[in-house]
C-alpha positions in Angstrom: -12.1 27.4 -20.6 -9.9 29.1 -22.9 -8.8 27.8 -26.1 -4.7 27.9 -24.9 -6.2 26.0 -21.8 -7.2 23.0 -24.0 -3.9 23.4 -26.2 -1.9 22.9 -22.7 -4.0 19.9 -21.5 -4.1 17.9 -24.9 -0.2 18.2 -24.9 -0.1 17.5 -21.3 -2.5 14.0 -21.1 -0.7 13.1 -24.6 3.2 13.5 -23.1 1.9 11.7 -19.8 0.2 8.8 -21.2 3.0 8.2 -23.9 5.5 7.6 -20.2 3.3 6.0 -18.2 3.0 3.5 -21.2 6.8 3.5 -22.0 7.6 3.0 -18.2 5.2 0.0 -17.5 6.4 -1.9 -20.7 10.2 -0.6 -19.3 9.1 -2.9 -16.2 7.5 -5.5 -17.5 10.1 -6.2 -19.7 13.4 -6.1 -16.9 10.4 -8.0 -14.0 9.9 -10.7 -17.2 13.8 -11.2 -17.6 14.2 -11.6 -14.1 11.0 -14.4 -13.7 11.0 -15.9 -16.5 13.2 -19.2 -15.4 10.4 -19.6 -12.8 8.1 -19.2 -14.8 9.7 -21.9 -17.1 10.7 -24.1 -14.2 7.2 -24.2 -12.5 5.5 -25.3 -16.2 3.4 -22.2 -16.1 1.5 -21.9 -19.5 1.7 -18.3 -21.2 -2.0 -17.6 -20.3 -1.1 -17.7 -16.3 2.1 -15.3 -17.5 0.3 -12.8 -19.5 -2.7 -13.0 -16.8 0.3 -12.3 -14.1 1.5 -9.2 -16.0 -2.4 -8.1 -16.6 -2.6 -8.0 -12.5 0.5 -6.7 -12.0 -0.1 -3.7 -14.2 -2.3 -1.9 -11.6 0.7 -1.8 -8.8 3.2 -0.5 -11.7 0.3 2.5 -12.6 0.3 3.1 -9.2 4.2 4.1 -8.0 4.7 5.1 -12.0 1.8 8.1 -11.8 3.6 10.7 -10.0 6.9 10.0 -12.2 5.0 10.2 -15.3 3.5 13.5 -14.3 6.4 15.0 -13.5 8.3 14.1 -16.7 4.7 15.1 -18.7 5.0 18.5 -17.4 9.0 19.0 -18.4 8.2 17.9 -21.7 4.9 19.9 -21.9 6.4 23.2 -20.8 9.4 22.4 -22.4 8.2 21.9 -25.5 6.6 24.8 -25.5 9.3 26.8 -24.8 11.7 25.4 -27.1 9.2 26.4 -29.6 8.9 30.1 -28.3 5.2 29.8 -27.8 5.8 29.6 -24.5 7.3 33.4 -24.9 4.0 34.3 -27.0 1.8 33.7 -23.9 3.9 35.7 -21.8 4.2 38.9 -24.8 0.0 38.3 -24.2 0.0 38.6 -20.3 -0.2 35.4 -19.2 2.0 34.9 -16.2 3.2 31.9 -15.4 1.0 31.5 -12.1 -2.5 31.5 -15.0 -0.3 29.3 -17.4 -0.2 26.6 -14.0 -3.8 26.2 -13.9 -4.4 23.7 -16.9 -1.6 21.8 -14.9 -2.9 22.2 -12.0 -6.9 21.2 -12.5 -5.2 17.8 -14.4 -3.3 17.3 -10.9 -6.4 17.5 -9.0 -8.5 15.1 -11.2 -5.5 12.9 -11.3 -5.0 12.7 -7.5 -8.4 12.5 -6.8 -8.4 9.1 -9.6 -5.2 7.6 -7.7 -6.8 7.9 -4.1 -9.6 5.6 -5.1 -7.5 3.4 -7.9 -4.6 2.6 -4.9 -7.7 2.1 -2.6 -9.5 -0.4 -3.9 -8.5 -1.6 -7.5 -4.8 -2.1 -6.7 -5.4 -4.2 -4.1 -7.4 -6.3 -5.5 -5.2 -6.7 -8.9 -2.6 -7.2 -5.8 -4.8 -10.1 -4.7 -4.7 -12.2 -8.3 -1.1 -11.7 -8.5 0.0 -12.9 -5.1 -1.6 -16.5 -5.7 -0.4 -16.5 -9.3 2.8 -15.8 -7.3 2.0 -18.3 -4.7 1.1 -21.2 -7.5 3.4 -20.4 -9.8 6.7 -19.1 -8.4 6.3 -20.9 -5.1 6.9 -17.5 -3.3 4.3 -16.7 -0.4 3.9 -19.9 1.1 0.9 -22.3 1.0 -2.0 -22.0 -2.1 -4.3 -23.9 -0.2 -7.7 -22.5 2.0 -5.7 -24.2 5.1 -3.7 -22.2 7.5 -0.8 -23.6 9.6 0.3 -22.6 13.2 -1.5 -19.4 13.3 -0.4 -17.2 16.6 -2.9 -14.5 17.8 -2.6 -12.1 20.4 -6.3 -11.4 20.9 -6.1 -9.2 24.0 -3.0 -7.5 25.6 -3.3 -10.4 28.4 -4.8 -13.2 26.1 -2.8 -15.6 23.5 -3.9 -18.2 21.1 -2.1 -20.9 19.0 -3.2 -22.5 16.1 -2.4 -25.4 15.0 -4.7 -26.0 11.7 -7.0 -23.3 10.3 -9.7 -24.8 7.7 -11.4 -21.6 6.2 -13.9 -23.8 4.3 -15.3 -24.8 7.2 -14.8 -22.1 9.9 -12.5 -24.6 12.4 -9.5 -25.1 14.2 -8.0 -28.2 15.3 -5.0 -27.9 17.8 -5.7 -25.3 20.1 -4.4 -23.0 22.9 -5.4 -20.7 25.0 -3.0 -18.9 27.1 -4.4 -15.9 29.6 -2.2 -14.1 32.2 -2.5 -11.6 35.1 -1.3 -8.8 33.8 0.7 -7.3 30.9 3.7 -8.5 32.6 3.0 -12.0 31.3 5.1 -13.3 34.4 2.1 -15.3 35.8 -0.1 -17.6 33.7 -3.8 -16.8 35.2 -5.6 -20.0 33.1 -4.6 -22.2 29.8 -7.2 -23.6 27.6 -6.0 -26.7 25.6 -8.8 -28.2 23.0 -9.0 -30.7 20.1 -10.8 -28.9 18.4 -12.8 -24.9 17.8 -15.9 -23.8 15.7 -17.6 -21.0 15.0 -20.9 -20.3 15.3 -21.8 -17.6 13.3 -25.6 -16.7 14.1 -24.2 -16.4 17.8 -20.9 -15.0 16.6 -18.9 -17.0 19.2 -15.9 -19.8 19.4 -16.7 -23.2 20.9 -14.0 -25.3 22.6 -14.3 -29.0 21.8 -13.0 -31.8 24.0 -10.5 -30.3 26.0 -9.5 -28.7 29.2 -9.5 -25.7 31.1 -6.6 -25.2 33.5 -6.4 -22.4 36.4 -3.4 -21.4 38.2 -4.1 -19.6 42.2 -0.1 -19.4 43.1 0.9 -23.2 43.4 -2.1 -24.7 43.0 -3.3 -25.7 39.4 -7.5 -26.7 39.0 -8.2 -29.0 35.7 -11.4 -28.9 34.2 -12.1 -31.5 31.7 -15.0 -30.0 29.1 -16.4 -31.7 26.5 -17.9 -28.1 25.0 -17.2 -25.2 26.3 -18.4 -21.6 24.6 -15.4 -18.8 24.8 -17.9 -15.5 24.7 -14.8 -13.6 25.6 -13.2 -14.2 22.6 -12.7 -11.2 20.2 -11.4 -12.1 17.3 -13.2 -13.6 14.1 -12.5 -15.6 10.8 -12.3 -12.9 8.9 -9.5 -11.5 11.3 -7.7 -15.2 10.4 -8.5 -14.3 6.9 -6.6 -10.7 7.4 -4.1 -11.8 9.3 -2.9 -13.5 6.7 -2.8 -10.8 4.1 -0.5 -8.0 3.2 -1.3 -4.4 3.6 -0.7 -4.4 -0.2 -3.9 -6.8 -0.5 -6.0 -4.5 1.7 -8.4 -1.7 0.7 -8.6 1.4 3.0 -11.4 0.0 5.1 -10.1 -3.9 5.3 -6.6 -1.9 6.6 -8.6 0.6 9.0 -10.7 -2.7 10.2 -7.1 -4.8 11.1 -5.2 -2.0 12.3 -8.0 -1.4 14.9 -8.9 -5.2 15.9 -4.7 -5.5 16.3 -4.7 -2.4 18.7 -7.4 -4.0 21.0 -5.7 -6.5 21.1 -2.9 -4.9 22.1 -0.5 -5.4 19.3 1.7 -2.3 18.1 0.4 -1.1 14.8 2.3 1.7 13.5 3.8 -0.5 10.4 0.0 -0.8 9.5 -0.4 2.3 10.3 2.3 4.2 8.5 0.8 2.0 5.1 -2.3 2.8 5.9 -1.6 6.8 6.0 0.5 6.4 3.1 -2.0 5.1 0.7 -3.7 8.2 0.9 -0.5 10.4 1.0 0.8 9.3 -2.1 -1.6 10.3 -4.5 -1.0 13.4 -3.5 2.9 13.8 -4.9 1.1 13.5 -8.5 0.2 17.1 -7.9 3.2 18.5 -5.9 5.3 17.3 -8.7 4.3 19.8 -11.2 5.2 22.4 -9.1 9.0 21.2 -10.4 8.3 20.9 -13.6 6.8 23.1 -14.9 8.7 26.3 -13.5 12.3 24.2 -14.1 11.2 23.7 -17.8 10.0 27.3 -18.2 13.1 28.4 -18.6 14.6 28.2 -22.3 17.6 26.3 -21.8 19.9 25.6 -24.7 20.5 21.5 -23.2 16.8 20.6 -23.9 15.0 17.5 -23.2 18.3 15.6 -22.1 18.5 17.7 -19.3 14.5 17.4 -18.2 14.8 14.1 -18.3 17.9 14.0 -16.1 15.8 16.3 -13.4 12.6 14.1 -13.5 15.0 11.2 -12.3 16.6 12.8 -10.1 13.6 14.4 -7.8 12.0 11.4 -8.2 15.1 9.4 -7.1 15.0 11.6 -4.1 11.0 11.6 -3.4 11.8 7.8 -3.3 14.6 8.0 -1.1 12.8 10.4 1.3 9.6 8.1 1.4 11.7 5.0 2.2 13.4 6.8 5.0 10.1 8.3 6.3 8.3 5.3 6.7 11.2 3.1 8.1 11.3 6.2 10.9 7.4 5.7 10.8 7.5 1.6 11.7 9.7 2.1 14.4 6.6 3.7 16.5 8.8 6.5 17.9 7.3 9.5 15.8 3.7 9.9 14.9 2.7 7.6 12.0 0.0 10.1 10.1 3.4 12.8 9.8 5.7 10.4 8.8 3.4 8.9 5.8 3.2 12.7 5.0 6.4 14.1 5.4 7.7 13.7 2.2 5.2 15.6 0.5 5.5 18.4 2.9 9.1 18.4 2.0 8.5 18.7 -1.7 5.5 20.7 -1.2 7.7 23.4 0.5 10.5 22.5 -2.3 8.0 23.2 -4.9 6.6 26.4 -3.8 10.1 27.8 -3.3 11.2 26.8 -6.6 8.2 28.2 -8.2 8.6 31.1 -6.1 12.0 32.0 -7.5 11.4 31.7 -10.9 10.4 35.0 -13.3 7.3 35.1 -13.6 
C-alpha cells in the first residue's frame, strides 16, 4: 500500500471516530434529559444510570455508523481539497476512481465489523438495557421470571392459552387447548382444559395435569376426565415462551431465524420478523454505499466549505432514514417480498451513488 493510501486512511478513521464519538455523547446527552425524572422518580442510583447508558451505547454505534461514515468522508475529501492536495494527486495521475480505494477497503472492513456487531453484540447490550428499562423506568411490563396470559398459535388449526408461565420451573398453570377442523376456525374439533402443564425435557414433551379432554362430532360433545395426559403433538417449547416474549431487537440472527420459522409452522404471518430479520444484515451495508456520496460531492473545491458538507451528510442521511422507514412499513404489511423491501433502500442509494460518482470529473 502506497504511502498516500495510508495518509487517506489515518485522516479518514481520525474524522470518523471524532463523529461517531461526538454523535453518541449528542444522544446520550438529549436521551438523559428526556429520562432523567424517571430515573429520579424510580430511586435509581447513578451506577444503574451510567450502567444503562454503558448498554445503550451499542444500539447508538449501530444506526450512528453509516452517518459517521458519510460525514468522515466529506470531511476527509474535503479537507483535502480545501487544502489543494487533493489537486496534487490529480497533477500526479491519480484519478479519482484509485483515490476511492482507501475509502473503499475501510467500507468493506467496516461493513463486514457491523454485520457481526448488530448480530450478536447489540442484542445482547439490547438485552441489559431492556430490564434496566423494565426495573427502573417501569416500561416493558413485568421484571419477574413469571409470564402472564401467554397466547400461542402453535399450529394453523391449534391454539393455546396461558394463564401463568413459571420459567424457573418449566410449568404452566391455567391451561387451554383449543383445536379446530380446519383453518376456518368455524368448528371446534376438541378443547383441552388442565390445571396444570410440565415439561419433560429428556422426552421433550408437555404433560397435561388434572384436567379434561373434550371432543365435539356435530352436536355431540365426549368429556374425558385425565389425571395425566402426555400432548406429543405439541410443537412448541420453553425456549419458544422464552422468545416470544422478546423483541427482534433482543434477538441475534439465529435466535430471529429460529422464531421466525417455529411462528410460520405454526402458521402465524411473519413478514414483520421477517423484514427485521433481512434488515439486520442490510444495513451494514449503507456504511459503504455512503461514501459513494461523499466523497465525489466533497471533491469538488467549493468556496462554502464544511458548512455545506455537513448540511449534505444530514440531508442523505435524513432521506436514507426516511426511505428505510417507508420500506419496512411496506415490508410488514406482507404484500411485497420482505428480503427486497429490507434492501431497497440501499439499492436506491446504491444506484444514487454510482450516478453521482458517475457524473463527476474524474
Amino acid at each position: 500500500m502506497k504511502l498516500i493510501d495510508l495518509y487517506i486512511i489515518k485522516q479518514f478513521v481520525w474524522h470518523f471516530l471524532f463523529a461517531l464519538v461526538a454523535i453518541i455523547m449528542i444522544f446520550i446527552i438529549i436521551d438523559l434529559m428526556e429520562n432523567v425524572d424517571d430515573f429520579i422518580d424510580r430511586g435509581a442510583p447513578v451506577e444503574i444510570v451510567i450502567l444503562y447508558y454503558i448498554y445503550f451505547i451499542p444500539e447508538m454505534i449501530k444506526s450512528m455508523i453509516p452517518v459517521a461514515m458519510l460525514l468522515s468522508s466529506l470531511f476527509t475529501t474535503g479537507k483535502l481539497s480545501t487544502q489543494n492536495e487533493l489537486v496534487a494527486m490529480k497533477a500526479g495521475g491519480v484519478s479519482l476512481y484509485r483515490f476511492m480505494v482507501p475509502f473503499l477497503i475501510i467500507g468493506v472492513i467496516v461493513t463486514c465489523a457491523s454485520v457481526y456487531f448488530n448480530g450478536w453484540v447489540v442484542p445482547l447490550a439490547n438485552k441489559e438495557k431492556y430490564q434496566i428499562e423494565r426495573e427502573h423506568l417501569a416500561k416493558g411490563g413485568r421484571t419477574d421470571i413469571a409470564r402472564y396470559n401467554i397466547y400461542i398459535q402453535d399450529s394453523p388449526v391449534r391454539f393455546l392459552s396461558l394463564g401463568f408461565y413459571d420459567e424457573s420451573t418449566n410449568a404452566v398453570s391455567r391451561v387451554s387447548i383449543q383445536e379446530f377442523s380446519d383453518t376456518n376456525f368455524a368448528v371446534l374439533a376438541q378443547r383441552y382444559d388442565a390445571s396444570r402443564m410440565e415439561w419433560n425435557p429428556e422426552e421433550r414433551i408437555w404433560t397435561l395435569h388434572r384436567g379434561t379432554k373434550r371432543e365435539f362430532s356435530g352436536d355431540a360433545e365426549f368429556l374425558t376426565p385425565f389425571d395425566t395426559l402426555p400432548m406429543q403433538s405439541l410443537r412448541f417449547n420453553p425456549e419458544d415462551i422464552a422468545k416470544k416474549q422478546l423483541q427482534p431487537d433482543e434477538m441475534n440472527y439465529f435466535e430471529l431465524g429460529e422464531f421466525i420459522e417455529s411462528q410460520r409452522r405454526a402458521g402465524q404471518r411473519t413478514a414483520r420478523w421477517e423484514v427485521d430479520y433481512y434488515a439486520k444484515i442490510a444495513f451494514p451495508f449503507a456504511s459503504m454505499i455512503v461514501i459513494l456520496f461523499g466523497v465525489p460531492f466533497s471533491a469538488q473545491k467549493r468556496r462554502s466549505g464544511i458548512a455545506l458538507q455537513f448540511a449534505v451528510g444530514v440531508l442523505i442521511t435524513f432521506i436514507y432514514m426516511a426511505f428505510m422507514a417507508i420500506s419496512e412499513t411496506l415490508g410488514h404489511s406482507g404484500q411485497y417480498n420482505t428480503m427486497f423491501m429490507a434492501w431497497l433502500p440501499n439499492l436506491l442509494f446504491l444506484t444514487g451513488g454510482l450516478f453521482n460518482l458517475l457524473r463527476v470529473r474524474k
